[in-house]
N, C-alpha and C positions, 0 to 999 in steps of 0.2 A: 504539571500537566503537559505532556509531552503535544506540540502543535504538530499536524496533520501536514503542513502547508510545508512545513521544513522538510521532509522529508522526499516531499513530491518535487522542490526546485532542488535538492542536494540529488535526486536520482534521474532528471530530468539533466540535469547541467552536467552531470556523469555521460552521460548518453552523447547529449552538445559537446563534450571535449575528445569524444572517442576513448574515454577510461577503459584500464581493464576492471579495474574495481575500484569501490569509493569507499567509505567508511561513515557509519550515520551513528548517536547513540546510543546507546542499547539500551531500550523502553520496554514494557512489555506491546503497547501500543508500535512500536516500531517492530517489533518481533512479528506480530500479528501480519499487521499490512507487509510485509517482507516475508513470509511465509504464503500468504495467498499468490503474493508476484512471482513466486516460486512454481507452485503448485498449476498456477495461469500458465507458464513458459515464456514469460517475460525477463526474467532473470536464471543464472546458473547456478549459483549458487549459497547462500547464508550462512556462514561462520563466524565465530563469536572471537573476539580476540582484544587488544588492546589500541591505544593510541599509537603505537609503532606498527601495529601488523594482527596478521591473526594468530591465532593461540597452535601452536604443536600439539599441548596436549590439554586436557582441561585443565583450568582455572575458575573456580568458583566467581560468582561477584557478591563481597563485601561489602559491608559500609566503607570498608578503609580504602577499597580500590574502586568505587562507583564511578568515581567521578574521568577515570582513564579507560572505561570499558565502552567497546564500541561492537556494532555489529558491522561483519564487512561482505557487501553486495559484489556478486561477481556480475557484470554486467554481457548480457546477449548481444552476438551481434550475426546477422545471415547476407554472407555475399556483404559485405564490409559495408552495410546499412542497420539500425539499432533495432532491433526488435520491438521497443516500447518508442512511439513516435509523438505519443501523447500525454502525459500526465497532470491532470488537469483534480485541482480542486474544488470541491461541491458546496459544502459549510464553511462557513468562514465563523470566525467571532462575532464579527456582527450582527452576521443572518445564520443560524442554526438551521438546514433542512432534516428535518421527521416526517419519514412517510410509514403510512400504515402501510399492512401487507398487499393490498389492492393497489395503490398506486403504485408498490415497489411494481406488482405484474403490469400493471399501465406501460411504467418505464421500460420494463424487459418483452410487454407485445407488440413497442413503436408505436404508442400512444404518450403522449402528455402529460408530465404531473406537476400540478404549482409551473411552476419558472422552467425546468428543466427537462430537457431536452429527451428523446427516447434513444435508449442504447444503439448504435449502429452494430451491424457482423462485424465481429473481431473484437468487441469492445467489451468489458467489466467495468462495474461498479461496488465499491467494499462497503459494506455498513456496516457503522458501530451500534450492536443489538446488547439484548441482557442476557445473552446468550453469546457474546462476544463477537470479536470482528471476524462478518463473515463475508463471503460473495453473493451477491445480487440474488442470484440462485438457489443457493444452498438456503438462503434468509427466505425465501418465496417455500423451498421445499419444506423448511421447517416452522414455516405459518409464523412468522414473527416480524416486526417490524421496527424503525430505529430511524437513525442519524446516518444521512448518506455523508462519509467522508470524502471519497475523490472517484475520478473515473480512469480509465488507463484502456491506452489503445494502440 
């Protein structure tokens, strides 16, 4: 089970060292959440490649080669400040957040849900639904609700 929480300090601490790109990897849960940081304009770019770099040309992933396969984050940056200034995780193992579809709109109208705080302008939230990892959003547009994993800002 790929954790949530590694991903958000390995692309946070990318950000913190002025990286041009980091390397995290390759889960289908990392693919996910690295494709919506993609799609948000938090990051430039996702290419799949190895423990040395990324891939020239494809390369399937194997059982024989899994464990050297990585995904590589090209990291944003505007006027030499990070574009993602936040990355902050929601569930933990200990404490699981699941909001139905109404609290997720709570959280996205700047109201209150459980514990957590309402989304600020500029800010996303990823959920892990049965409909897979989506944005705050798209989970409200398509009536479904889930496990909030992180926020990014």
């Amino acid at each position: 089970m790929p954790r949530i929480y590694d991903l958000c300090a390995r692309v946070q601490n990318g950000f913190r060292a002025r990286l041009q790109s980091i390397a995290i990897p390759e889960t289908k849960m990392n693919l996910a959440v690295s494709n919506i940081l993609y799609k948000e304009g938090f990051i430039s770019s996702v290419i799949r490649g190895n423990h040395l770099g990324p891939d020239q040309t494809y390369i399937p992933t194997t059982n024989d080669n899994v464990a050297t396969r990585r995904l590589w984050l090209t990291l944003k940056y505007k006027e030499n400040t990070p574009v993602l200034s936040k990355f902050a995780v929601v569930s933990k193992p200990s404490k699981k957040v699941h909001f139905t579809v109404n609290e997720l709109k709570n959280v996205a109208n700047g109201r209150r849900a459980q514990l957590i705080k309402p989304l600020q302008p500029g800010e996303i939230a990823i959920v892990n639904t049965n409909r897979g990892v989506l944005e705050l959003q798209e989970a409200i547009e398509k009536n479904v609700g889930g496990e909030v994993l992180c926020r990014a800002s």
